[in-house]
C-alpha positions in Angstrom: 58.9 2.1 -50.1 58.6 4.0 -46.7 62.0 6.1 -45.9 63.7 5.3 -42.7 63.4 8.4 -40.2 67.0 9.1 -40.1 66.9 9.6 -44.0 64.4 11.9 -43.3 66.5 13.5 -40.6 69.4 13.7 -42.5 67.6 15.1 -46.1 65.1 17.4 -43.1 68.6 18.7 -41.6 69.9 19.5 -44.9 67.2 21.7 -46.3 66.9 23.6 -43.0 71.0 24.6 -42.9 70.4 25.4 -46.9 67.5 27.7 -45.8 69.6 29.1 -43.0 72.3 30.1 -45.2 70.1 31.3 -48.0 68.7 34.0 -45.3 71.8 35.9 -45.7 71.6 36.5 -49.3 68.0 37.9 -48.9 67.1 40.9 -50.6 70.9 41.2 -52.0 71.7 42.3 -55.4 74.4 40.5 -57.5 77.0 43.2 -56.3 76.1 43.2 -53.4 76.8 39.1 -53.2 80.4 40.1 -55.0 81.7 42.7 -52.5 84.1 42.0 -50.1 83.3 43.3 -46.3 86.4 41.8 -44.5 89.8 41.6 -45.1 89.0 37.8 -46.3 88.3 37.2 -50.1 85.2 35.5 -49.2 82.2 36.9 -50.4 78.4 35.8 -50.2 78.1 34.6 -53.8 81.4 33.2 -53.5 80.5 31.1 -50.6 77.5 30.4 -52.1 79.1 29.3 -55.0 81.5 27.2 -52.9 78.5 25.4 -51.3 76.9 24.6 -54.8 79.9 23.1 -56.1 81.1 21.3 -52.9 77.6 19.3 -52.5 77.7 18.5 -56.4 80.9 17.2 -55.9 80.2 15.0 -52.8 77.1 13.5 -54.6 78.9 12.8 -57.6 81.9 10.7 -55.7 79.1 9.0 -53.7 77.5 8.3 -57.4 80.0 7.4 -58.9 82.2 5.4 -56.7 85.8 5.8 -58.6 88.4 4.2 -57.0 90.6 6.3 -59.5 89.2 9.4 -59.0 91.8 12.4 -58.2 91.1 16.0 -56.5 90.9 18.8 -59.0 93.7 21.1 -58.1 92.7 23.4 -61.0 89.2 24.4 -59.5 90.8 25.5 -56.2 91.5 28.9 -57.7 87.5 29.8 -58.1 86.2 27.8 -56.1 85.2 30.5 -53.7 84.3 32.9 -56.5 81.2 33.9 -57.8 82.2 33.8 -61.7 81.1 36.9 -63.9 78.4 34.9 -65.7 76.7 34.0 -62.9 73.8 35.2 -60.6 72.5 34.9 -57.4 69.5 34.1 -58.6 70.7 31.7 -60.9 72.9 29.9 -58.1 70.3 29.7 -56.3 68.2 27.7 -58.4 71.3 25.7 -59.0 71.4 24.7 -55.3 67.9 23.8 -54.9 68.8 21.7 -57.9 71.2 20.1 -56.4 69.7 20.1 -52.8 66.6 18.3 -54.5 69.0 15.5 -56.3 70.5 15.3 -52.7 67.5 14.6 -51.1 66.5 11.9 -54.0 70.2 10.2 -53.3 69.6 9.9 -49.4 66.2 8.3 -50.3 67.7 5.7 -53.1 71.1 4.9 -51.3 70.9 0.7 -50.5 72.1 2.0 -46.8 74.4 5.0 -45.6 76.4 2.9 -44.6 78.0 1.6 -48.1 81.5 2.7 -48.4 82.6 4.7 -50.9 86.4 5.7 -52.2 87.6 9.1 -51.6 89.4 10.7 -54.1 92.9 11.2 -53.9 94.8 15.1 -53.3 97.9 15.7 -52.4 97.1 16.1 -48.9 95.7 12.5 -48.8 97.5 10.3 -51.7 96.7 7.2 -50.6 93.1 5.9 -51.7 91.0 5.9 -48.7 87.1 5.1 -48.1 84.0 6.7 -46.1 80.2 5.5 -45.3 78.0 7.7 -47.8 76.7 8.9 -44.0 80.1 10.8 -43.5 79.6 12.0 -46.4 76.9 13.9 -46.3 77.4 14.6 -43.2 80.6 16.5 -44.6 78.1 18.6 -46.7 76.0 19.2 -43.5 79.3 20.7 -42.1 80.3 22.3 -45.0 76.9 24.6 -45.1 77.1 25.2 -41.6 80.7 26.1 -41.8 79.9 28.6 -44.1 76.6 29.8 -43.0 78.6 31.7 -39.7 81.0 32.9 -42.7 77.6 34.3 -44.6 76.4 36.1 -41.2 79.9 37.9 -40.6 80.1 39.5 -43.9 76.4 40.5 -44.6 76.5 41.9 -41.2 79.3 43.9 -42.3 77.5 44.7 -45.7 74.5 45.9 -44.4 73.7 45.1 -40.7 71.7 41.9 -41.7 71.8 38.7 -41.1 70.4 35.1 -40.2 68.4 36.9 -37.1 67.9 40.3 -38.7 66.8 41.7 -41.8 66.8 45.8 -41.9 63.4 47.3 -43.3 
């Protein structure tokens, strides 16, 4: 079955935004990907970890399709933290893992158009739904989003970013 171009946009897209944020972490040591630079709380491997989990996430409501399903609350608290058992390296592979089932999604999705039920948060308690497009155009955001995030505080880590690596 031939995939329809703007699949292959959308999954092209995708990869090339992960590959734009994972130019930040380049060369970067676990601490490194832990320390703060600003006077946010993000960090690289927190925002990385943010990423992984966000796109897991979307995938799974577009998967799953529970017209039940509620927000976690209780992962808002690390959500943006690189837990102590984890790696860079090992989020990494995690993301390309999840970037790959993604990609495989995109290609098996009847149409992006299907609708699919948001779950429910306190913000937004009323069940609502979105095409599987929005969705992952959410995730598309989501990288980007981050990826300026990624470039202010390696910048202020080291002097490197997205553009520029130092020798």
């Amino acid at each position: 079955m031939a995939v329809a171009q703007d699949r292959q946009d959308l999954i092209a897209i995708l990869a090339e935004q992960r590959d734009i944020f994972k130019i930040t972490l380049r060369g970067l040591e676990d601490a490194d990907a832990r320390q703060r630079t600003t006077v946010s709380e993000l960090t690289l491997g927190g925002l990385l970890h943010h990423l992984v989990s966000t796109e897991r996430h979307w995938t799974t409501v577009i998967v799953e399709r529970d017209e039940q399903a509620e927000f976690d609350l209780s992962e808002m608290d690390s959500q943006y933290r690189m837990g102590p058992d984890e790696t860079l390296a090992g989020l990494l592979a995690e993301w390309d893992a999840v970037g790959e089932r993604t990609a495989a999604l995109i290609r098996e999705l009847e149409s992006l158009d299907e609708s699919i039920p948001i779950p429910t948060a306190p913000w937004q308690p009323e069940l609502t739904w979105q095409t599987a497009r929005h969705i992952l155009l959410h995730i598309l955001r989501e990288i980007s989003h981050h990826s300026g995030h990624a470039d202010i505080i390696r910048e202020a880590l080291d002097g490197a970013n997205t553009t520029y690596q130092r020798a």
